[in-house]
MARTORTOR-219214 format. One record per residue (C-alpha): residue in three letters; x, y, z. Coordinates in nm, 3 decimals, padded with zeros to 5 digits. Layout:
<nodes>
NODE|ala|X|Y|Z
...
</nodes>
This chain:
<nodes>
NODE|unk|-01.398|-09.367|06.736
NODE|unk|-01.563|-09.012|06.671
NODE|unk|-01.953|-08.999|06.764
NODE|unk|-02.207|-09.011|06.523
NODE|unk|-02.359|-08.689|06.440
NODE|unk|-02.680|-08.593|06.523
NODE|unk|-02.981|-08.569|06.270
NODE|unk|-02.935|-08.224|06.382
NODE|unk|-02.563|-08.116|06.292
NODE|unk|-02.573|-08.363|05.968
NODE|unk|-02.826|-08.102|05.839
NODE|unk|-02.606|-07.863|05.870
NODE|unk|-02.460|-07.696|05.534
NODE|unk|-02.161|-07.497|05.512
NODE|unk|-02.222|-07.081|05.491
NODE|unk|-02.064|-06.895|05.194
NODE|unk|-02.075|-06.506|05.202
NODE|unk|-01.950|-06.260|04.911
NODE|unk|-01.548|-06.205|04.967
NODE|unk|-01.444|-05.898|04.976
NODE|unk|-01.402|-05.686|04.752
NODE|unk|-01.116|-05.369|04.743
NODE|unk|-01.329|-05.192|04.497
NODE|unk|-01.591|-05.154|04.757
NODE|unk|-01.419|-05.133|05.091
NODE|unk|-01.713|-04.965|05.304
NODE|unk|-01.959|-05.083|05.485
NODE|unk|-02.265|-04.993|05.260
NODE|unk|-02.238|-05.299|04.957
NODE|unk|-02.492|-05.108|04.740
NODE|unk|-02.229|-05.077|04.453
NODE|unk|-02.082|-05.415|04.492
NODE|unk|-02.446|-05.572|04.456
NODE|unk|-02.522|-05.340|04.180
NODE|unk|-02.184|-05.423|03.983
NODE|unk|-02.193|-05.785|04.074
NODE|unk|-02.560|-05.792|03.892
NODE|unk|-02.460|-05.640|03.599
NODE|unk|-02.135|-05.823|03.581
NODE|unk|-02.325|-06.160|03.574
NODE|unk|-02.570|-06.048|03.288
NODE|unk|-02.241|-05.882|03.100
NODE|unk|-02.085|-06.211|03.181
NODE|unk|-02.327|-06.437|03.076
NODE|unk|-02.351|-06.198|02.730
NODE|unk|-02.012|-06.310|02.662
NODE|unk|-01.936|-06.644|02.747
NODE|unk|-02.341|-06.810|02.669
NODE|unk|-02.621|-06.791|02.912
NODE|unk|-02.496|-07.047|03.201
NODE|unk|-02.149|-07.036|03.186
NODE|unk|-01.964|-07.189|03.467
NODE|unk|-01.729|-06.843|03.524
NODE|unk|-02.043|-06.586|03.574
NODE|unk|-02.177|-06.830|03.869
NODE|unk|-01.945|-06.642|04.100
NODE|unk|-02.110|-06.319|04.042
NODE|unk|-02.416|-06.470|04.051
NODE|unk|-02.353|-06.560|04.378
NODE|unk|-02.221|-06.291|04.494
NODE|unk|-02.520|-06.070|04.424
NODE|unk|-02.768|-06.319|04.546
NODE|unk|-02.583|-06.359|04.855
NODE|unk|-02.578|-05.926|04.875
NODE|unk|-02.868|-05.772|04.689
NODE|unk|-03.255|-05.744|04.874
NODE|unk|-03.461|-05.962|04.665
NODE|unk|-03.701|-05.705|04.626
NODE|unk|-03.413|-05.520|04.410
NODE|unk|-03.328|-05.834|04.247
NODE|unk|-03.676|-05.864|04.101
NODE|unk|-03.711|-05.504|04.015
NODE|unk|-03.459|-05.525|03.832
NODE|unk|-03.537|-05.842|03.612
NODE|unk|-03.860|-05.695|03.570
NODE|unk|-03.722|-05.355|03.410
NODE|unk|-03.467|-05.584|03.137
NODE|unk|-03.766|-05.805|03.037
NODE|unk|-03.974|-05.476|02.983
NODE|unk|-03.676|-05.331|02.816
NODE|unk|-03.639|-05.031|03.116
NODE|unk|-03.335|-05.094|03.268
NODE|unk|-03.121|-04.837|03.382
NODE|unk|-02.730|-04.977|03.289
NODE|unk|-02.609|-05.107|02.935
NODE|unk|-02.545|-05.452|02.941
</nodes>
């Protein structure tokens, strides 16, 4: 009979990072995060704000992008600034 985990390791959750991607095969991710972004919003354009599909991208550029960017970046499409057509 196995041992009974610990409060510890029963805690424990499993990681998920962004796979890779060919399109952006270097070490700096700047594009992917920046593409990933705007392929959520473009995704969630078409199928209906919270579509299953778009969750990948979603967590894609959570898992990549700085938050700071993240939030600079809602804050310029609710003020109607943003850079990229979506």
């Amino acid at each position: 009979m196995a041992p009974k985990p610990t409060e510890s390791e029963a805690l424990v959750l499993p990681l998920k990072a962004a796979p890779f991607d060919p399109r952006f095969p270097n070490q700096n991710q700047t594009k992917y995060c920046y593409q990933s972004y705007l392929d959520f919003y473009r995704c969630e354009k078409v199928k209906s704000e919270g579509a299953e599909v778009c969750q990948y991208f979603k967590n894609v550029f959570t898992d990549i992008c700085p938050n700071a960017w993240v939030e600079k970046w809602d804050n310029q499409r609710a003020e109607g600034t943003f850079v990229s057509k979506i």
